[in-house]
Every structure is written in C-alpha cells, then in structure tokens.
C-alpha positions in Angstrom: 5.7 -3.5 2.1 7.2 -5.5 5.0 7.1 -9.6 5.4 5.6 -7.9 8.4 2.2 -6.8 6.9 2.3 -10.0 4.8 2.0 -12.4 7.4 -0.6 -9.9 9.4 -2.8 -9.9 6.4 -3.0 -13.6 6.0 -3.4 -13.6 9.9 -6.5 -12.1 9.3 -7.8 -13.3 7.0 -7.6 -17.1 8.5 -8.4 -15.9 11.8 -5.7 -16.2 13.6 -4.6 -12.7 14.5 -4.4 -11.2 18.2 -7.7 -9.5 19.1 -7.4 -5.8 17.9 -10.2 -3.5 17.6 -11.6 -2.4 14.2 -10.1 1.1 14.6 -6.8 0.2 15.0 -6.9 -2.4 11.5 -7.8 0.7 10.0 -5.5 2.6 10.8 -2.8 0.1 10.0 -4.3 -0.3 6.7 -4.6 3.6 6.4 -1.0 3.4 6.9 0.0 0.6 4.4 -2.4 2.7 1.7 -1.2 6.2 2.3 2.7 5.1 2.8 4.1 8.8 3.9 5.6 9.4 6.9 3.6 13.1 6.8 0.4 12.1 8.2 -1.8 14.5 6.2 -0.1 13.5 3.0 -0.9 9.7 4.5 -4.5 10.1 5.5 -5.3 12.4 1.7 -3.5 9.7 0.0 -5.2 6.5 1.6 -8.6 8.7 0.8 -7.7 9.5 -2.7 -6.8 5.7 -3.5 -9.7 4.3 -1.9 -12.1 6.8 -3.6 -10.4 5.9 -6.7 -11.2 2.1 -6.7 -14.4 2.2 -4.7 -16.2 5.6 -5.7 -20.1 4.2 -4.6 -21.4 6.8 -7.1 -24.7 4.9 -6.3 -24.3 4.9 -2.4 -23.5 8.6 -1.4 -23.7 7.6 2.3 -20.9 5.2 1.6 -18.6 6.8 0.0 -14.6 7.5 0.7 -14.2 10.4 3.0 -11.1 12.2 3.7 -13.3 13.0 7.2 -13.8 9.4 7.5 -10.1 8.3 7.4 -8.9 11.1 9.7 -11.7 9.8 11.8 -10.5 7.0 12.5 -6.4 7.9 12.3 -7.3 10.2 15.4 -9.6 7.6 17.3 -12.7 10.1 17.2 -14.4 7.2 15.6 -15.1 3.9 16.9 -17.3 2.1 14.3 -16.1 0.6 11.2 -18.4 -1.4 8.8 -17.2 -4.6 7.3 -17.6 -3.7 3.2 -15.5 -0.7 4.8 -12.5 -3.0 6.2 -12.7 -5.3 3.1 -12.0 -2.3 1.0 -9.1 -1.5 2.9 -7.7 -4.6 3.2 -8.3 -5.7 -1.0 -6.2 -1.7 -1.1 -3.3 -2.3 1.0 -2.9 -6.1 -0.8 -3.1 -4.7 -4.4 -0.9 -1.6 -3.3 1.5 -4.6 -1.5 2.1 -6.5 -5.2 2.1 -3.4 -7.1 5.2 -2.1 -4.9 6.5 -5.2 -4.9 6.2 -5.6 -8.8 7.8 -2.3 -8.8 10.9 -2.6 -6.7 11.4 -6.2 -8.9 11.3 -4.0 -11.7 13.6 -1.6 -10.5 15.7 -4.3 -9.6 16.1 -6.2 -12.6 16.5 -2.9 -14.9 19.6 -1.9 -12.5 21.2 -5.2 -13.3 20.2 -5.0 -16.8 22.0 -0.8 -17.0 25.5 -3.1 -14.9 25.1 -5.7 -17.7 25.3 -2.9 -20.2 28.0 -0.9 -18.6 30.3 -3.8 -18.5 29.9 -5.1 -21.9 30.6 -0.8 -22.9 33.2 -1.0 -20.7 34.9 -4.4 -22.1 33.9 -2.9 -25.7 36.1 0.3 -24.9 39.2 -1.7 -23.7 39.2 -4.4 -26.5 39.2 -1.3 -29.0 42.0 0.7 -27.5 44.5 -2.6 -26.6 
C-alpha cells in the first residue's frame, strides 16, 4: 500500500484528518481491503477478509455482509458503527504490513536468485578459461 494510506491512517487515528464522512472512510478502507480494480471482485474480497477475522458467530446482527459493504461502496447507506470502522481500519493496517512484508520478501529473494546467477555465471567462466 501507498505512503499515501500510511500517513492517512495515522491521521486518523491522532485526529488530525480533514473532516470526511463515515461512508467515505469505508469505502477507502473497502478499497485498501479488497485491492482489485474489478469492483465486485473488491467489494467480495473486502467481505470475505473481514468475515474471516471478525466472524461474530455470537452477534448474528453484526456480522460481515457482502450487502453491507456494497452498501456502503454505492452510498445507499449512510450509517457506520464504530466497532464496524475499527474493524476495517485494524484490516487495511494488517493487510498494509502483510503486503509490505511480502514485496520485502520478493525483493530480497530476487537479489538473492542475481547473487546466485552471478556466482553460476563466474563458476562457468573460471571452468572453461
């Protein structure tokens, strides 16, 4: 994810953020969640994660809906509850790390595959000199 949604998220959290309704945090977290440009394939995987960490087996009236989320990405909704937004935001910042943990990963293993096609490489030409 973006420096962008970094610095928004800690915006937030301190209070210093522009005044934006509820609605449209969640949709920018429903964004940062789903991460697809297909909005369908957005919205069901935003739903399916949030379902996944937060399933409220003992709540049935708070539970993750896919209706809920598409709710509020097509402003038919208006009224997001706070456990709701804290959710969403604890998500989008695990999601952030993982992706970040990931791309430092991919990173480091490409380096790692150069190192050992240089040292093949040097192995190859010292042999046939």
């Amino acid at each position: 994810m973006s420096e962008k949604f970094s610095e928004y998220l800690e915006n937030i959290k301190q209070g210093n953020s522009e005044q934006m309704s509820d609605v449209a945090t969640a949709r920018f977290l429903i964004e940062e969640i789903g991460n697809s440009r297909h909005v369908g394939e957005m919205i069901y995987r935003a739903y399916a994660e949030l379902k996944k960490r937060f399933p409220h087996r003992e709540d049935p009236e708070n539970r993750w809906t896919e209706r809920r989320i598409k709710a509020w990405w097509n402003n038919e909704s208006h009224k997001v509850q706070h456990f709701q937004m804290m959710e969403m935001f604890e998500t989008a910042e695990a999601l952030r790390r993982a992706r970040d943990e990931h791309a430092e990963f991919k990173a480091k293993t490409q380096r790692l595959r150069q190192m050992a096609q240089l040292r093949m490489a040097a192995a190859n030409s010292s042999r046939s000199a």
